[in-house]
N, C-alpha and C positions, 0 to 999 in steps of 0.2 A: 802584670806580666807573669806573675807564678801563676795566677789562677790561666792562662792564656799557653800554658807553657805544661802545665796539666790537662788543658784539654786537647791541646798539641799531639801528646803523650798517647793519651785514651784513646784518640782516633787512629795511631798508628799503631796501636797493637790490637784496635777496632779490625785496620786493614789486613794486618798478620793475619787475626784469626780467622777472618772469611777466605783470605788466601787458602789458611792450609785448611782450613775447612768447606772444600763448596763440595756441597753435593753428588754432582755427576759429570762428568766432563764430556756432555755433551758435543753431537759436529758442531763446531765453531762457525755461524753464519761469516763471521768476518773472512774466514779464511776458505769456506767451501763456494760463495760468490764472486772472488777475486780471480781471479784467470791472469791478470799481468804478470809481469816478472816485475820483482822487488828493486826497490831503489840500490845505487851502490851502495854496499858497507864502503866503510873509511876507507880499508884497504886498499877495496879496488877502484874506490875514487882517486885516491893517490899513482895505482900504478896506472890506470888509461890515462891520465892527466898528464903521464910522459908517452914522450915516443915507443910507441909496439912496433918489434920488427914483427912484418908481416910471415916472413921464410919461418921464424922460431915456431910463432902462432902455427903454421900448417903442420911443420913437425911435428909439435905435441899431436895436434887433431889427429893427425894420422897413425899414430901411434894409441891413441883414448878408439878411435875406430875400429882398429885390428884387434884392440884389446878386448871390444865391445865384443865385435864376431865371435872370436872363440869363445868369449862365455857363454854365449847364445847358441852354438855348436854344441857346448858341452851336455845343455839342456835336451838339447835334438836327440842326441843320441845316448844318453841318461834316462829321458825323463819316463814315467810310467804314464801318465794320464796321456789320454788320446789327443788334447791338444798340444803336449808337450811333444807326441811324434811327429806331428803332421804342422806346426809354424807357429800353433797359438799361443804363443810365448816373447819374451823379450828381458834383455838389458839393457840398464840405464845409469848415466853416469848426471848428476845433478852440482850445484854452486850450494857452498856452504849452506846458503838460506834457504835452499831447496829448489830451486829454478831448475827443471827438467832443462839439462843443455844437449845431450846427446845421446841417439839411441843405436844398438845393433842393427846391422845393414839390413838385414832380411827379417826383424822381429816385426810386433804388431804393438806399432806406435803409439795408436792409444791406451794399448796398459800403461806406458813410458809415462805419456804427458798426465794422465790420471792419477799417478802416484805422488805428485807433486803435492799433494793436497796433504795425505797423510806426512809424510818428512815434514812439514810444516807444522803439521800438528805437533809432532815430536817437539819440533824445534823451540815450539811456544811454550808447551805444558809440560816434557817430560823433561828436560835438558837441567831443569833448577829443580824439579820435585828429588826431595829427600829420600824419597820410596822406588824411587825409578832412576831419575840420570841416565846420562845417555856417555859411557865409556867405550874405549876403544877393547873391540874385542866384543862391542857388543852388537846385535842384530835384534831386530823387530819384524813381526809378522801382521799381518792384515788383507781383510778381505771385502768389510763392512763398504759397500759403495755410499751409504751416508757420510763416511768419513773420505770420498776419495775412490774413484773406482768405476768399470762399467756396473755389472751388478755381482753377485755375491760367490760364485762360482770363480772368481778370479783370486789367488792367493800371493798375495808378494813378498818376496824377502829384503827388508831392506838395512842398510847397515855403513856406519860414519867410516870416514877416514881423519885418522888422523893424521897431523904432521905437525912436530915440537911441539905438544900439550895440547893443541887447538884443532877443533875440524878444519877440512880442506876442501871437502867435498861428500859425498850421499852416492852409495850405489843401492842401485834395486835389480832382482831377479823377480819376474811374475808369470805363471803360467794359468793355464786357466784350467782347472785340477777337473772338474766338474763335480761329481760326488761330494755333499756338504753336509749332510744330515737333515737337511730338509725334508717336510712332509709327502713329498716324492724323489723318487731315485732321481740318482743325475744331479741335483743341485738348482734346478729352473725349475721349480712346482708352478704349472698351472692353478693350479687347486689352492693355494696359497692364498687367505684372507685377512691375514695380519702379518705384521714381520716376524710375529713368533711363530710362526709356520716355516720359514725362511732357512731353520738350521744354523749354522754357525753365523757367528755376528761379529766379526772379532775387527774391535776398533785396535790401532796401532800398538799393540805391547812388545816386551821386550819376549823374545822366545831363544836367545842366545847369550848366554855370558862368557867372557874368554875361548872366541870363538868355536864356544860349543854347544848343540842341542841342550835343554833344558829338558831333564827325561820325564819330567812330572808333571809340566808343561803341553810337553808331547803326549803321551799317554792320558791327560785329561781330553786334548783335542782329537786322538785315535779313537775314544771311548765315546765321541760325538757324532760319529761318523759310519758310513753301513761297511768302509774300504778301508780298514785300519793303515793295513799293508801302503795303499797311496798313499794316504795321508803322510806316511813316515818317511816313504821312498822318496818322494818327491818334496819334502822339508829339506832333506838332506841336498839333494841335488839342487835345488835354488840357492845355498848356504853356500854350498862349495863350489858354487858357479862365482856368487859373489864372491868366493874368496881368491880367485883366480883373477878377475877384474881386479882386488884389490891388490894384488900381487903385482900385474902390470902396472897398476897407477902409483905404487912405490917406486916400481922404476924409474917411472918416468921424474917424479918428484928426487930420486937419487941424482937424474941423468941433470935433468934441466934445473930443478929449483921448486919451490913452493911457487915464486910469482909466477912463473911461466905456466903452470898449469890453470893457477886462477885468474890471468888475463885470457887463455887460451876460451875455459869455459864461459865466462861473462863477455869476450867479444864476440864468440859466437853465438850467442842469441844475443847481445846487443846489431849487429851488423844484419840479423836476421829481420829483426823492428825496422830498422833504418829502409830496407830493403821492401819491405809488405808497404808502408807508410808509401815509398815511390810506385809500389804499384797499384797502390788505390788510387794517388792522383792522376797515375795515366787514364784511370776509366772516368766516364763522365756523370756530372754529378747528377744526381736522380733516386730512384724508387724501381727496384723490381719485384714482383709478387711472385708468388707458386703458395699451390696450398698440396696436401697429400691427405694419404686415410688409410690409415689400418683399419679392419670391420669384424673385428674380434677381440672380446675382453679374451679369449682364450675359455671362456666359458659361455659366453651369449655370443651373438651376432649385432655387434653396434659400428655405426658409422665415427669415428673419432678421428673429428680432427686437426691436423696439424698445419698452422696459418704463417706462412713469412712472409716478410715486405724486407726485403736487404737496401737500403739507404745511403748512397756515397755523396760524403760531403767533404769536399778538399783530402786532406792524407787520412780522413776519419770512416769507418764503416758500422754502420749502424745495423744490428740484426733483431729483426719488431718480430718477436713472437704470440702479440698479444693476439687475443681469439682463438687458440688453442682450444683444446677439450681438457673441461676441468678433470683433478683425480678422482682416481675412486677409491672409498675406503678400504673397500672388501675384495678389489683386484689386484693381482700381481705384478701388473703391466707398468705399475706408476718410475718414473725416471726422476734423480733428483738433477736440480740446474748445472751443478759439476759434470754431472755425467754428458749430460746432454751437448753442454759445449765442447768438451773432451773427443765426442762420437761425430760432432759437426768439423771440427778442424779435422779429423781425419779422415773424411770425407774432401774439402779442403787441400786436401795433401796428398788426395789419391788420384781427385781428379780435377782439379783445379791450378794446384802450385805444384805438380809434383817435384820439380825441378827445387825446392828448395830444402833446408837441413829440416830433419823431422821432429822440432823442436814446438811447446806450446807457446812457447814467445810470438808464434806468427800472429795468435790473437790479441798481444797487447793492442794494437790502434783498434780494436774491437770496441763496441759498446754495443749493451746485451739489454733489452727491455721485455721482462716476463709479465705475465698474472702470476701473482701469485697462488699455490694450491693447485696449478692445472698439471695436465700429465704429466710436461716434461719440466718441472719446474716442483716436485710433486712435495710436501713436509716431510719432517724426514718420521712420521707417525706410518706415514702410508707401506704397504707390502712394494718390494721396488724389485722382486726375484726373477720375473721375467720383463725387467724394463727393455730389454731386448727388439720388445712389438714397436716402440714408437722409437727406438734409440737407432734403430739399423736403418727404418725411414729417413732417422736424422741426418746418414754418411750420404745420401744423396737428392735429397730435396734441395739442395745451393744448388744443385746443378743447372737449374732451368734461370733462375736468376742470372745468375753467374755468367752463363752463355750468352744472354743476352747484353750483359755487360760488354763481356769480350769479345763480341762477334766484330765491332766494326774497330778491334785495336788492328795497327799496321804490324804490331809484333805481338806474338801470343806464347803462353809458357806451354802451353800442351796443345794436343785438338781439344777441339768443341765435341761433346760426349756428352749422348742420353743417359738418363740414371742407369743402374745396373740394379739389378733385381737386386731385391733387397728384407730379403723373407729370410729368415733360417730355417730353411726347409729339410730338417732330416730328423731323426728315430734318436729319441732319449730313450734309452733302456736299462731293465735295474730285475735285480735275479739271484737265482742260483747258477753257480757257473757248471758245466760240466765235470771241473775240478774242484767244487765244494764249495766256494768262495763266494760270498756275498758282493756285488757290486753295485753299482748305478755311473753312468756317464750319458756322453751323446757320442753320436757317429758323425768323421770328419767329412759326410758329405756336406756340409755348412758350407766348405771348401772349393767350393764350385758354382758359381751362380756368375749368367750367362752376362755378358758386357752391354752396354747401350750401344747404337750404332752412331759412329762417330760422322765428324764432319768429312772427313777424306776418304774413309772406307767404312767396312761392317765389322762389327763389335765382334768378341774372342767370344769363341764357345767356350763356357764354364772354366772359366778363367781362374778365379777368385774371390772370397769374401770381399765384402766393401770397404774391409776394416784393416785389411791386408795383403798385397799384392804378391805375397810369397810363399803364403802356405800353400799347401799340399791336400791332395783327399786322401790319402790313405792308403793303404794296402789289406785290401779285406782281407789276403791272405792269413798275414798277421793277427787282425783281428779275428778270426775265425779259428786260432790257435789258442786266442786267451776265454771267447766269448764263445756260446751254443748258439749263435744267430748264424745264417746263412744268408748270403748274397745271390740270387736268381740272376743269373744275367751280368754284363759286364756294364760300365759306364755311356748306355748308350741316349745317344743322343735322342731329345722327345721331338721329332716330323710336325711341323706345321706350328706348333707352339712357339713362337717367335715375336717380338714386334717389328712389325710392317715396316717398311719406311725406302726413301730413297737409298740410304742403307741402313739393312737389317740390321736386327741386334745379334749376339749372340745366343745359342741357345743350350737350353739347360739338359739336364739327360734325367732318366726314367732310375726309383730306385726298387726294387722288386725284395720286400724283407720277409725269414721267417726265421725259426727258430728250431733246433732238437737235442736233444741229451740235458733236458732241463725238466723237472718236474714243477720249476715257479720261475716263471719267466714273466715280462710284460714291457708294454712301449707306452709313449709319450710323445705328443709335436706340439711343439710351440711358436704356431707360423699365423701368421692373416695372408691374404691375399684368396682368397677361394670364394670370394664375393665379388672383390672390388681389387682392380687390378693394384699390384703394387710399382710395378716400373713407369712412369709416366711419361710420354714421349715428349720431343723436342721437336719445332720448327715444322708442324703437318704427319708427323709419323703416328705410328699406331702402339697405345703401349701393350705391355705385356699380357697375358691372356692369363685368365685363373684357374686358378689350380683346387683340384678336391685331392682327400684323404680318401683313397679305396680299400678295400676291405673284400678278402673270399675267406668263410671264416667255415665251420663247422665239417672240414676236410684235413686230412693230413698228405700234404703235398707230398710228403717222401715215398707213402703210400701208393699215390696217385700214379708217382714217376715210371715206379716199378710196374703197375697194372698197364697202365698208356700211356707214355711217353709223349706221343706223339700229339694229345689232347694240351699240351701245356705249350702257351705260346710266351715270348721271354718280352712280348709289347703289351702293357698295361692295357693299352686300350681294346684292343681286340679279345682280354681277358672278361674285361667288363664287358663289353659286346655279344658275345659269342656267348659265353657263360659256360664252358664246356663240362663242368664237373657237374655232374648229378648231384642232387641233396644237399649242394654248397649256398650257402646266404649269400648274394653279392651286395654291396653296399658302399657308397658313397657318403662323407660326410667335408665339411669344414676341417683345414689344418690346425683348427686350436683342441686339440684332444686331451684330456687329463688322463692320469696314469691308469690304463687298464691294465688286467691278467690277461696272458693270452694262451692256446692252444700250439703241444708243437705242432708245426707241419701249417698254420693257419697264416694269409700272405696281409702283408701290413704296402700297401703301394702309393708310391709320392712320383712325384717330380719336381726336381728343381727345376727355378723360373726362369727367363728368357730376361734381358733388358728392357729399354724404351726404343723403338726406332726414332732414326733421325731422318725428316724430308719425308716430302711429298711422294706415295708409291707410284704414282705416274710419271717421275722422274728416275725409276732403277732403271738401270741400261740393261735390256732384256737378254743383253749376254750373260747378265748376274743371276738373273733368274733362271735360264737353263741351269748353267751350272750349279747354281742349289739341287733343282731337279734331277742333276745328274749326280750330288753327294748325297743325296735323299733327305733334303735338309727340308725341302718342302716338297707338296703333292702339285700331279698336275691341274688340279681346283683352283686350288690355291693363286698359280702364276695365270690362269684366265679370268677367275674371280677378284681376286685384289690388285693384283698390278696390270691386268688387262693387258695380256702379253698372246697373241697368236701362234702356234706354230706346230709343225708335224709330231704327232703323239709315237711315231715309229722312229723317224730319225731324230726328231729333236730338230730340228732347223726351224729358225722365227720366220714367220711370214710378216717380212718387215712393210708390207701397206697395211696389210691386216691389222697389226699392231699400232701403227698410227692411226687406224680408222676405228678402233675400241679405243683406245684413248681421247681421244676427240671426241668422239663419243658420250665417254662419260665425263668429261670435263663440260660437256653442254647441260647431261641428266646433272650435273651437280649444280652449275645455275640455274636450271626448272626447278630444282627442291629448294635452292635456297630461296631466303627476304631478309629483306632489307633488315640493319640492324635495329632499330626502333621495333620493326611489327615483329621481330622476331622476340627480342625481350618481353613484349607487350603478354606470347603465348606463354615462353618457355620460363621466365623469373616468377618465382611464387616470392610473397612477404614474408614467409616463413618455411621453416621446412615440411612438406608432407606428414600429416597426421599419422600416418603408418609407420613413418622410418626411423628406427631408431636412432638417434644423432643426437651426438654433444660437438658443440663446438660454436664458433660466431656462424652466422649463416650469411651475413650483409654485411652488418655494422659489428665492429672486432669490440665494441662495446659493450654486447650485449651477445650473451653466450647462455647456449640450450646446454642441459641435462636431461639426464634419468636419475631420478631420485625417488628409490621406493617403485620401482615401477611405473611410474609419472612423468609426464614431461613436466620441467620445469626450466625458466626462466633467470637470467642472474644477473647484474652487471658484471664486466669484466674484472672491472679493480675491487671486486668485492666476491670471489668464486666459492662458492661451497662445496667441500665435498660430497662428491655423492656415493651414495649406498644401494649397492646391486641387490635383487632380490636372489636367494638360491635358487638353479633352474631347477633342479626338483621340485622345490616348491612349488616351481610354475608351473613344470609340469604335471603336477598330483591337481591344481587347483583347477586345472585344462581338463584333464581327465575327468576331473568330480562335476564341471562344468556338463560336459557331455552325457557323462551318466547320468544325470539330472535330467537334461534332455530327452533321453531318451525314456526316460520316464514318463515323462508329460506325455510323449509323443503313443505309449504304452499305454497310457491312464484312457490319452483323448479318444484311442483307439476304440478298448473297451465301453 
């Protein structure tokens, strides 16, 4: 018994010392793969386990809401970083254990439900360590998406409440700061080949004690960064945003009580489970598929891509993302499975449930089936700084499933709606400011990306992000005050660039950028679609149309203005067309660009995208197509060529037999080209993918998934993915080059 009672002994001060000794506090897989909401504590098993009046419950809610608002306000009109002016931001109010319950009306709910991961961590690892603890008065910062998060450019403040000794509840403030110290300006490096390229990395610590900045804290992370000044401005105003939520939820804890508050947050995402669980059972049990593709590491041109089968079995939904594109080691694109589910529910929530609270409880009846190591699923070894490429795909690739669920319910929460563009298509730039000042961010045209065409009508012209239905784009003015960039042009809408459909989508507008009173200036995009469409249509429609990165370089516009005015047109395309400037390079490329210098007066030109249409274009009613033609939304090409619409080019009146008789028409030339399903597969299915094309992903069987490795196509199972390793394009490019030159050597020698 002594000897049994000695070794009793040894192994518990065995477990002590591993306790206080482990290494590195790693993301905790247990906690960054759980997405439910946590069992009751005691607590609130005891208080739901009595009668909840329901009138108390809305008071509180209503009261954590208004509270929510104004902190989210506070941020608006505080905040410095350009997502902090224009929406990209939010508060949140969470359950002791960290369960995201409730977010600001008009914030972007996925920072909300992502944060939940980090409070969790707190909760496990910091709350008992002797070095840390977690007191009241105290706050914590984090940005690290390994731990919780979209990707690294997002910084949250988050901080306990207490009531009589004990937590009660987790508030968080997060904005998305941009500027991080990263190997390019802005915070989203392109260029970025490991995470230490990435800039700040900050898993969850404490950056507040008695609710104050930590100034040695602060000034380590100022001294990490190109934007001191934000970094500090915007610490503050997260802190004292939360501290004004924490003000309200005393209140409320004075007015009502400790229980009424924590029956309040744990019924409201329990009622929210109860609620998803009934409306999976309305849909019928089954299998829907969609696959998507970004076709840009942001450095090559690759086909990657993203594979779903969504599964409803009784109140359960199952989301198979197996056959994905594995990661890549040396790219920046990689997403980890947090993020990825985080960026799917809010997709989800934007355009699927919007009708219900913006909490991440909707995905408990969820079950989530990965590869492991694939993009969106990526280890947390991988660079993850612009997971953005496959992460913004992720807010509307449910759609196409989804719709097909809901099409034949007799009651629906929303319309039926093609994806919405889904690119973040606008100008990272990093500098000297006019004012001396070293910066790097991005421009709030992110803010605008055009809608899918719905089932009832046509989709909003540049509406909003996919990740937020409330931000804003900006006021260049504003910007134009702080920054040496200029805006050519005003927000206008891009002609013809639309997807097709019984109704259209909406469409995106044209961005016309340059730059002056800066001796070190330069931009950055970090978008796919310039290959391969990003908005995928619904139900016969057409999706979105691609977009290039243009470029008039070796001119100084402001120059130009003063010489010929009249030479400068404020439409992209007729820029590139025309090419009016003498001795100007015009050039096109891909929107995955890494950070170049640029020249003042030199014009950097995009477009944001357009949605998916919805339906068949031989079903718009050709009164919709005039009147585009009469907002100039499309050409007259366009309404004879795609929707096969006749009608007077002077007055505009359809010649409505005409128009029946081109319709008919080409509904007959589309059964001449088509065959039958069989001899069609027979031409068009290859056993693999084309030898040419660059593609990672399943191609048939989600078992069995392509790479590039090393330049190589290779081969993999799916449960067994290896990372792959990009080659540097310079390299490819020098070995192309040396390639040719050799050639023409031969070709010199044979000559001779």
């Amino acid at each position: 018994m002594n000897d049994l009672g000695a070794d009793a002994g040894q192994q518990a001060l065995l477990d002590q010392f591993l306790v206080q000794n482990k290494l590195f506090f790693a993301p905790d897989p247990a906690i960054m793969e759980n997405h439910r909401i946590e069992p009751r504590s005691a607590v609130e098993e005891r208080l739901l386990s009595a009668p909840v009046d329901p009138h108390k419950v809305n008071e509180v809610r209503g009261l954590i809401v208004a509270a929510l608002d104004e902190s989210n306000t506070m941020i608006e009109q505080m905040g410095a970083a350009p997502g902090a002016k224009w929406g990209d931001m939010t508060t949140a109010i969470f359950t002791a254990a960290g369960d995201q319950s409730m977010i600001a009306p008009h914030g972007v709910g996925g920072f909300a439900a992502a944060v939940f991961y980090p409070i969790k961590f707190i909760n496990k690892y910091w709350v008992g360590e002797p070095t840390v603890g977690v007191r009241e008065g105290d706050g914590f910062i984090h940005n690290d998406a390994r731990y919780g998060g979209i990707h690294n450019t997002d910084q949250s403040m988050m901080m306990p409440v207490f009531w009589n000794g004990h937590i009660v509840c987790w508030l968080s403030a997060t904005i998305h700061e941009g500027e991080n110290g990263s190997c390019e300006p802005g915070g989203m490096p392109a260029a970025a080949e490991s995470k230490f390229d990435e800039g700040l990395k900050m898993p969850p610590f404490k950056i507040v004690e008695n609710f104050e900045l930590k100034r040695d804290l602060v000034t380590f992370l100022q001294n990490s960064v190109r934007d001191p000044k934000l970094q500090l401005e915007d610490m503050k105003v997260r802190l004292h945003s939360v501290l004004r939520l924490r003000q309200r939820v005393l209140k409320v804890l004075e007015e009502h009580g400790e229980e009424a508050l924590i029956v309040t947050l744990r019924k409201h995402i329990e009622d929210v489970v109860v609620e998803v669980r009934r409306r999976i059972r309305e849909l019928p049990d089954g299998t829907m598929r969609s696959i998507s593709f970004a076709d840009s590491t942001l450095r090559e041109n690759v086909l990657l891509k993203l594979n779903m089968a969504i599964t409803v079995q009784g109140e359960r939904m199952i989301v198979d993302m197996r056959g994905s594109s594995p990661e890549l080691l040396n790219r920046s694109i990689n997403a980890a499975q947090a993020s990825f589910k985080t960026m799917l529910f809010t997709g989800f929530m934007q355009n699927i449930w919007p009708d219900l609270p913006f909490t991440m409880a909707v995905f408990t009846p969820f079950d989530f089936i990965f590869d492991s190591n694939s993009l969106i699923n990526g280890s947390f070894d991988t660079p993850q700084a612009m997971s953005l490429i496959p992460l913004f795909k992720t807010m509307t690739i449910a759609c196409i499933p989804m719709a097909k669920f809901n099409y034949s319910l007799p009651q629906r929460y929303t319309a039926i709606v093609a994806p919405q563009y889904d690119q973040p298509a606008t100008l990272i730039y990093g500098g000297l400011t006019q004012h001396g000042e070293y910066v790097g961010n991005f421009c709030a045209d992110i803010n605008g990306m055009g809608q899918g065409g719905r089932g009832h009508r046509d989709g909003e012209h540049s509406v909003s992000p996919p990740f937020a239905a409330h931000c804003d784009l900006g006021e260049i003015e504003l910007m134009e005050e702080d920054l040496p960039m200029v805006r050519l042009g005003a927000f206008t809408l891009a002609r013809d660039r639309v997807g097709f459909g019984k109704m259209r989508s909406g469409l995106g507008y044209e961005q016309i950028h340059t730059f002056r009173r800066s001796g070190l200036w330069g931009f950055m995009t970090g978008c796919s679609g310039s290959l391969f469409s990003s908005a995928m249509p619904l139900f016969g429609g057409y999706a979105s149309p691609t977009y290039p990165l243009c470029k008039i370089k070796g001119i100084n516009i402001f120059d130009e203005l003063k010489k010929n005015p009249e030479k400068f047109s404020f439409d992209l395309i007729e820029l590139m067309n025309t090419q009016p400037f003498e001795n100007a390079s015009y050039s096109t490329h891909n929107m995955g660009m890494t950070f170049e210098l640029a020249q003042p007066g030199e014009l950097y030109m995009m477009c944001q995208g357009a949605g998916g249409g919805y339906g068949d274009v031989l079903q718009r009613d050709p009164a919709q197509v005039m009147q585009d033609i009469e907002e100039d939304l499309i050409s007259a090409g366009t309404a004879r060529d795609i929707y096969k619409v006749a009608f007077d080019p002077a007055s505009r009146i359809v010649d409505a037999d005409a128009t029946r008789t081109m319709r008919a028409d080409e509904r007959r030339a589309r059964i001449a080209r088509g065959k039958p399903y069989d001899d069609f597969v027979k031409t068009w299915v290859t056993p693999e993918p084309p030898s040419n094309l660059p593609y990672m992903g399943a191609w048939d069987d989600p078992g069995v998934v392509y790479g590039i490795q090393a330049g190589q196509r290779v081969t993999m199972p799916g449960a067994a993915l290896q990372s792959q390793f990009m080659l540097n394009p310079k390299d490819v490019l020098i070995a192309s080059l040396q390639a040719e030159n050799q050639a023409l050597k031969r070709r010199v020698a044979a000559a001779l």
